[in-house]
C-alpha distance (Angstrom), angle and dihedral (degrees) to the residues before:
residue distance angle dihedral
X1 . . .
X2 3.93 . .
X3 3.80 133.4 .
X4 3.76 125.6 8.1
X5 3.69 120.9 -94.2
X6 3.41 96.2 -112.5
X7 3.77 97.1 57.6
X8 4.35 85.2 72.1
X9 4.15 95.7 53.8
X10 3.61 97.1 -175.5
X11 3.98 121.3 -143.8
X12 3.75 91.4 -140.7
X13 3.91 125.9 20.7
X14 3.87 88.8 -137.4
X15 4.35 93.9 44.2
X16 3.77 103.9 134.1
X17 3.92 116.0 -119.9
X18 3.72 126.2 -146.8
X19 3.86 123.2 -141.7
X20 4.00 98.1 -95.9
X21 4.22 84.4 63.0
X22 3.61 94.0 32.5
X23 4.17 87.7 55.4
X24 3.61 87.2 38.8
X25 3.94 97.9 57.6
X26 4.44 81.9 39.5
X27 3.83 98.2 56.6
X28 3.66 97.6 -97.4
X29 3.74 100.1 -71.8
X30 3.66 115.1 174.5
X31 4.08 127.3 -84.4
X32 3.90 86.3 -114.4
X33 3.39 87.8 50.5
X34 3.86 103.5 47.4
X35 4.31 82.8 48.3
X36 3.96 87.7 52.7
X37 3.42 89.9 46.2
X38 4.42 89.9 55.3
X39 3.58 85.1 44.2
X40 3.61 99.6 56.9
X41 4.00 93.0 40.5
X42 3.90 95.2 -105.7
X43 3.84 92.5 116.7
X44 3.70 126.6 27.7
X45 4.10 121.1 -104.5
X46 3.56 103.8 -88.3
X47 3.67 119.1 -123.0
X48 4.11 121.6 -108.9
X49 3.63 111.2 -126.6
X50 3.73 102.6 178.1
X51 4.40 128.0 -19.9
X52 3.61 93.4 -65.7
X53 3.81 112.6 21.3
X54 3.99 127.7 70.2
X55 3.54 128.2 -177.6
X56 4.14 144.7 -174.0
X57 3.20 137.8 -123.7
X58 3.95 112.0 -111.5
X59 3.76 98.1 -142.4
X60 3.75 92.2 51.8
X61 3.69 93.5 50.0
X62 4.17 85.6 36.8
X63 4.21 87.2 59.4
X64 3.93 91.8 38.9
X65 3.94 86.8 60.9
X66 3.93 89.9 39.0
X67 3.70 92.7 46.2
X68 4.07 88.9 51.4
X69 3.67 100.2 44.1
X70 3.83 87.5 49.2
X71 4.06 89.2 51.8
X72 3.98 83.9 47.1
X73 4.16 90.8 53.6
């Protein structure tokens, strides 16, 4: 699913991340894609910050991508 982990060292377990990271960290799957994804329960709801931004939480999107490389093992 894209880069390691520990190539996104985050300041703060709980920073927020916005959808260029999040894609980043997921292989660079489409915005459609990452939206299908939240609708089908893959990835969490993201979290609105303001009117037009949203964000995620690192550590849930840091124990997705544990989670799935431990079903991968």
């Amino acid at each position: 699913m894209g880069k390691s982990i520990s190539a996104f060292v985050p300041s703060s377990p709980d920073r927020l991340i916005r959808v260029k990271e999040l894609r980043s960290m997921l292989g660079n799957p489409s915005l459609s894609t990452i939206y299908r994804w939240v609708s089908k329960g893959i990835l969490p709801e993201p979290r609105r910050i303001s009117p037009r931004f949203v964000a995620w939480r690192f550590s849930d999107i840091e124990a997705l991508l544990k989670e799935k490389g431990a079903d991968n093992d």
